[in-house]
ChimeraX commands (.cxc) that place a marker at each C-alpha (Angstrom):
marker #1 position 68.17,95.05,114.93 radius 0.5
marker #1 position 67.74,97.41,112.23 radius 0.5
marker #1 position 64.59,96.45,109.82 radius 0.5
marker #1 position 64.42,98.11,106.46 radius 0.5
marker #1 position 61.15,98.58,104.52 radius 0.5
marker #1 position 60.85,96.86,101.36 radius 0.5
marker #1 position 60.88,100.20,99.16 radius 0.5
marker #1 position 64.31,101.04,101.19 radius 0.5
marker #1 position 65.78,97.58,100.26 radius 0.5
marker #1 position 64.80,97.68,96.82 radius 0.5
marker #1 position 66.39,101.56,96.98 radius 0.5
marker #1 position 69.72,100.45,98.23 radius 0.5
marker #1 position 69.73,96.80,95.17 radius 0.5
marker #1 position 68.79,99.49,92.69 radius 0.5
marker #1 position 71.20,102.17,93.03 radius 0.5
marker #1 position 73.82,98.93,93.81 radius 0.5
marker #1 position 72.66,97.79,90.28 radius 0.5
marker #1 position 73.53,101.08,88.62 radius 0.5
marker #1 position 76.71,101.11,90.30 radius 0.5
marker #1 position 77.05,97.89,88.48 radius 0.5
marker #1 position 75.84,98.72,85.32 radius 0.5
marker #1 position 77.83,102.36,84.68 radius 0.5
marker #1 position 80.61,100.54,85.63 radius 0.5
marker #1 position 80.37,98.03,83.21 radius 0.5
marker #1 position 79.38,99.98,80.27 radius 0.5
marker #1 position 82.75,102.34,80.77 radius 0.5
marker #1 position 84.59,98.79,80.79 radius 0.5
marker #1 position 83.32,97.65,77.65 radius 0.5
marker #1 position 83.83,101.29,76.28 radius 0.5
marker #1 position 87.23,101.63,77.24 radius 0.5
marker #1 position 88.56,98.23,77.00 radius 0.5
marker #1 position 91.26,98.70,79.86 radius 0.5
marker #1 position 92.73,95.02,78.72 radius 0.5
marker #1 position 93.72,96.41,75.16 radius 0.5
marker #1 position 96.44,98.60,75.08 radius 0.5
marker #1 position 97.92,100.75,72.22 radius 0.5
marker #1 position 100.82,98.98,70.32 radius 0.5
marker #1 position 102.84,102.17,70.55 radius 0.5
marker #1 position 102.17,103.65,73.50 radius 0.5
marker #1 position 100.99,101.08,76.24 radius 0.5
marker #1 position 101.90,102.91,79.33 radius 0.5
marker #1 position 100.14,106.44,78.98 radius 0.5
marker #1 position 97.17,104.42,77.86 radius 0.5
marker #1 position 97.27,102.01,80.76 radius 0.5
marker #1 position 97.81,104.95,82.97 radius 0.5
marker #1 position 94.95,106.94,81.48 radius 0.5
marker #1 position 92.45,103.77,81.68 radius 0.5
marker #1 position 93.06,102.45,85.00 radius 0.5
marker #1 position 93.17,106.00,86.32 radius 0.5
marker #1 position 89.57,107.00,84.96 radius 0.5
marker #1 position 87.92,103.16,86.00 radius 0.5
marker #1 position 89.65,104.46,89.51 radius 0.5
marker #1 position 88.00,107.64,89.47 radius 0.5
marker #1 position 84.69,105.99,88.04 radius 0.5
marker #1 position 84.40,103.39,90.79 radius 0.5
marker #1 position 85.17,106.13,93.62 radius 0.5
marker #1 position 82.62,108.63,91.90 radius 0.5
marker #1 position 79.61,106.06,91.98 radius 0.5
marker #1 position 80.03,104.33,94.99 radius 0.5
marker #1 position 80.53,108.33,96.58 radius 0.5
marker #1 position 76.68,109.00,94.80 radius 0.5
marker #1 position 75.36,106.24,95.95 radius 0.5
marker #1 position 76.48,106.69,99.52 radius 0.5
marker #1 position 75.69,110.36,98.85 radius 0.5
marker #1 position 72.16,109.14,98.03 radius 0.5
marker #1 position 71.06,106.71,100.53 radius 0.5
marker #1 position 71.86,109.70,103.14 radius 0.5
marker #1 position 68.78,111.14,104.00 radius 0.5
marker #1 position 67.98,114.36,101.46 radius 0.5
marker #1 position 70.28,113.00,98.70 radius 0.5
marker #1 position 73.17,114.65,97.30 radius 0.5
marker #1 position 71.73,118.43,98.17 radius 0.5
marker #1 position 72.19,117.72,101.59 radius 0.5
marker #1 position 75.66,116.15,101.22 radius 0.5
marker #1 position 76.72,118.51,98.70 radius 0.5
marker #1 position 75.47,122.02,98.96 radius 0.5
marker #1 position 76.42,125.23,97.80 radius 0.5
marker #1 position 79.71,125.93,96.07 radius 0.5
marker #1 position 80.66,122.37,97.06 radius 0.5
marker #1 position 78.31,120.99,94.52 radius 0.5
marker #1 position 79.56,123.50,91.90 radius 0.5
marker #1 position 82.81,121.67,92.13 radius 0.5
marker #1 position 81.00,118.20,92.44 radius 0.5
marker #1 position 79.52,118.90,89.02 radius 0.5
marker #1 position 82.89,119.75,88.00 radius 0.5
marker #1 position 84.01,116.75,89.05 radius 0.5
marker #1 position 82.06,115.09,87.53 radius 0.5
marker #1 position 82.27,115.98,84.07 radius 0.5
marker #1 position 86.08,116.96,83.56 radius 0.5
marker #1 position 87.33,113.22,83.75 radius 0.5
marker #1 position 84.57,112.00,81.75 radius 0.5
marker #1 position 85.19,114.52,78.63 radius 0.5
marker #1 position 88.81,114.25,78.68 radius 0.5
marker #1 position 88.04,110.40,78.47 radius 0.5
marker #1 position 85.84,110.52,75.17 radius 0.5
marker #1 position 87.53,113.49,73.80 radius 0.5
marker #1 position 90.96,111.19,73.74 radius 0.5
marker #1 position 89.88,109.64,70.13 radius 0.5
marker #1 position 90.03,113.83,68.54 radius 0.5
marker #1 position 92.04,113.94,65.39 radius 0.5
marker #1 position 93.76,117.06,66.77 radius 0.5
marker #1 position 95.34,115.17,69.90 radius 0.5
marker #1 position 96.51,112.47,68.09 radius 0.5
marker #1 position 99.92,113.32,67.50 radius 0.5
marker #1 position 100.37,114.39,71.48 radius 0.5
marker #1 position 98.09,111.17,72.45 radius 0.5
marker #1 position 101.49,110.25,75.32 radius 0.5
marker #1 position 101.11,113.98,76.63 radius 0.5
marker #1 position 97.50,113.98,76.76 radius 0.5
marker #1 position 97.27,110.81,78.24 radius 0.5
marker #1 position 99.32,111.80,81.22 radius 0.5
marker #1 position 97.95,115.27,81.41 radius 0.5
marker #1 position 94.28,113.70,82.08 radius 0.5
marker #1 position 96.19,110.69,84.35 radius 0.5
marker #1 position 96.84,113.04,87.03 radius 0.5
marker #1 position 93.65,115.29,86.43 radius 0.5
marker #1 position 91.58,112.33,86.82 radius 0.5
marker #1 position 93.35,110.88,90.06 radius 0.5
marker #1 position 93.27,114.84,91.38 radius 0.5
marker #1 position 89.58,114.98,90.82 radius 0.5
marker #1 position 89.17,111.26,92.44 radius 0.5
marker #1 position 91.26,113.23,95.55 radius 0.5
marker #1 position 88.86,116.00,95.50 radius 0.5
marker #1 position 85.72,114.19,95.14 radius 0.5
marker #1 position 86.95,112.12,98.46 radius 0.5
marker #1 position 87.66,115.24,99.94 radius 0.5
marker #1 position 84.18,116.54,99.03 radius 0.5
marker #1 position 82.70,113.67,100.64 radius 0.5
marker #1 position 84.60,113.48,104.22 radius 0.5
marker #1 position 84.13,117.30,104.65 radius 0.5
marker link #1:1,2 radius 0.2
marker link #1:2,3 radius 0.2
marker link #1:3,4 radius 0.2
marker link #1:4,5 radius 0.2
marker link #1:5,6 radius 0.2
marker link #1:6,7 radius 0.2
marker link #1:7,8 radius 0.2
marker link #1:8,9 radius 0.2
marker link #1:9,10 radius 0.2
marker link #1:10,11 radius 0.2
marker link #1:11,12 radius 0.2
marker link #1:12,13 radius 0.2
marker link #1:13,14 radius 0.2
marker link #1:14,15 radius 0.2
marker link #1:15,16 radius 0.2
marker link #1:16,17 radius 0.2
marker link #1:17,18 radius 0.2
marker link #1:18,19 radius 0.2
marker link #1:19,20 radius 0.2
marker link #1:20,21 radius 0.2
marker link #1:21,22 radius 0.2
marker link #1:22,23 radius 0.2
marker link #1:23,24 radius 0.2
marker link #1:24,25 radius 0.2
marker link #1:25,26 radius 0.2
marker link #1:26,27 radius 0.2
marker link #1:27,28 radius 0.2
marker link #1:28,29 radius 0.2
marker link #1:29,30 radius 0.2
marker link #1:30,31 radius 0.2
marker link #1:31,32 radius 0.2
marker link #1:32,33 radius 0.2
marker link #1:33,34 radius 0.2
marker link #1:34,35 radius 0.2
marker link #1:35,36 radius 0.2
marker link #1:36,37 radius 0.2
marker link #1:37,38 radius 0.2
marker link #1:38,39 radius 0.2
marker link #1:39,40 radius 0.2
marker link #1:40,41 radius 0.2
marker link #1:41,42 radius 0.2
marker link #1:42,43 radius 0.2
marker link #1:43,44 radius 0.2
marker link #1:44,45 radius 0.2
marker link #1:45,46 radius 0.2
marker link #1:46,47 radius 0.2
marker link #1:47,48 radius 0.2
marker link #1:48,49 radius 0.2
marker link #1:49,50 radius 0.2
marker link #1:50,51 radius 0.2
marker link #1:51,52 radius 0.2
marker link #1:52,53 radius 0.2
marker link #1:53,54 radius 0.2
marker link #1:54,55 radius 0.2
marker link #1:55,56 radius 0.2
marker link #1:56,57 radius 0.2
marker link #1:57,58 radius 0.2
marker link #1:58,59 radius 0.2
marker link #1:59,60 radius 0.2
marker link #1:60,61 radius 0.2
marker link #1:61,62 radius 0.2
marker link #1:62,63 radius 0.2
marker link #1:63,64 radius 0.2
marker link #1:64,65 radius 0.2
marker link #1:65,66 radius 0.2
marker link #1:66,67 radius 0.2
marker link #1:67,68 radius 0.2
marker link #1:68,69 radius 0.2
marker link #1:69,70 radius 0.2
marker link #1:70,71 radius 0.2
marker link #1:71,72 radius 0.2
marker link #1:72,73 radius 0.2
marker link #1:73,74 radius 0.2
marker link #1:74,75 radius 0.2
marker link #1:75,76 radius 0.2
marker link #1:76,77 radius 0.2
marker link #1:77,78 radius 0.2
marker link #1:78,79 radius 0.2
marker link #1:79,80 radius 0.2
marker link #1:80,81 radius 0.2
marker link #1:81,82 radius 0.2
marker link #1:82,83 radius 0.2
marker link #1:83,84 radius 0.2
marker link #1:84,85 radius 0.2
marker link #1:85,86 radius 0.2
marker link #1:86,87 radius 0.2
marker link #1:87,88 radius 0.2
marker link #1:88,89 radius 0.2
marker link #1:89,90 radius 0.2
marker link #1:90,91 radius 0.2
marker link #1:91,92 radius 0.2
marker link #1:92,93 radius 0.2
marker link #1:93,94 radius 0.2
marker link #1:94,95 radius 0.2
marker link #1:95,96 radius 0.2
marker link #1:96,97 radius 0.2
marker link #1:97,98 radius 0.2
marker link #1:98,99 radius 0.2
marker link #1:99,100 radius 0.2
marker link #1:100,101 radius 0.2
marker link #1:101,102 radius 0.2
marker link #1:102,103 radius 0.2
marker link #1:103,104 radius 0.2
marker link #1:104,105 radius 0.2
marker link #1:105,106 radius 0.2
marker link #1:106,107 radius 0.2
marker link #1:107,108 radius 0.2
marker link #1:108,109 radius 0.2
marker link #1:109,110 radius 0.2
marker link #1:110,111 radius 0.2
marker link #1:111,112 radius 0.2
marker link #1:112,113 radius 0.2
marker link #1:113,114 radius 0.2
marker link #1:114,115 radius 0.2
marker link #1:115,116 radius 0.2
marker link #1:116,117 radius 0.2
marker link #1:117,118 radius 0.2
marker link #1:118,119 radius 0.2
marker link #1:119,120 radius 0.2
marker link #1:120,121 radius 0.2
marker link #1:121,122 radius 0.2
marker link #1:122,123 radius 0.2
marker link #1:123,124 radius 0.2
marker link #1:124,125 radius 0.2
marker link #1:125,126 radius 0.2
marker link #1:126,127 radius 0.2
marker link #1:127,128 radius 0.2
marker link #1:128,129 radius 0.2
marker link #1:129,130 radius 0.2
view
C-alpha cells in the first residue's frame, strides 16, 4: 500500500479545490443555463463548448502538476509554447464575446470560437498523451 505524506495529501485536496473553484467562478460568469432570446443555439454551443474545454484544461494541469517536476517536465519546449496558447485563445474569445463590434455577427462568432475551443480541448489532450 501506497502511503502519502501529509504535505502530498494536502497537495493533491488543494489543487482538487482549485479545480473546483475556477470551475465554478466561469459557471457563475457565464451562466450556461441562460440563453440569448434570439440566438439560443450558437450561445449554447459556445458555453457548453468553453465549460468543456475548461474542465479538460484543469483537470490536464492538475494531473500535469502532481507529476513529478510540474508542468516543465510534462510540457517542455515548443510544446508548452502551444500549451500557453492553449490556454489563452479560448479564454479571450470567451470574454471578448460581450465587444460592441461583434455584436451584429454574435451567431458567426459564436460558432467560429465553438469549434476553436473544442480544437484547442483536442490539442490540449493531444499535448498531454504525447
Amino acid at each position: 500500500m501506497n502511503k502519502y505524506s501529509f504535505p502530498e495529501m494536502m497537495s493533491y485536496i488543494v489543487g482538487a479545490l482549485f479545480v473546483v473553484i475556477v470551475f465554478s467562478i466561469a459557471y457563475a460568469y457565464l451562466k450556461p443555463h441562460k440563453l440569448h432570446h434570439t440566438r439560443p443555439l450558437s450561445t449554447l454551443a459556445l458555453k457548453g463548448s468553453y465549460m468543456l474545454y475548461l474542465m479538460v484544461m484543469l483537470i490536464i494541469i492538475y494531473l500535469a502538476s502532481l507529476r513529478g517536476g510540474g508542468l516543465s517536465n510534462v510540457f517542455d519546449g515548443p510544446e508548452f509554447f502551444i500549451f500557453l496558447v492553449v490556454l489563452f485563445v479560448p479564454t479571450t474569445g470567451i470574454l471578448s464575446r460581450k465587444i460592441t463590434r461583434f455584436s451584429g455577427k454574435r451567431v458567426r462568432y459564436n460558432l467560429i470560437f465553438t469549434i476553436v475551443n473544442i480544437l484547442m480541448t483536442i490539442t490540449v489532450l493531444l499535448l498531454y498523451r504525447l
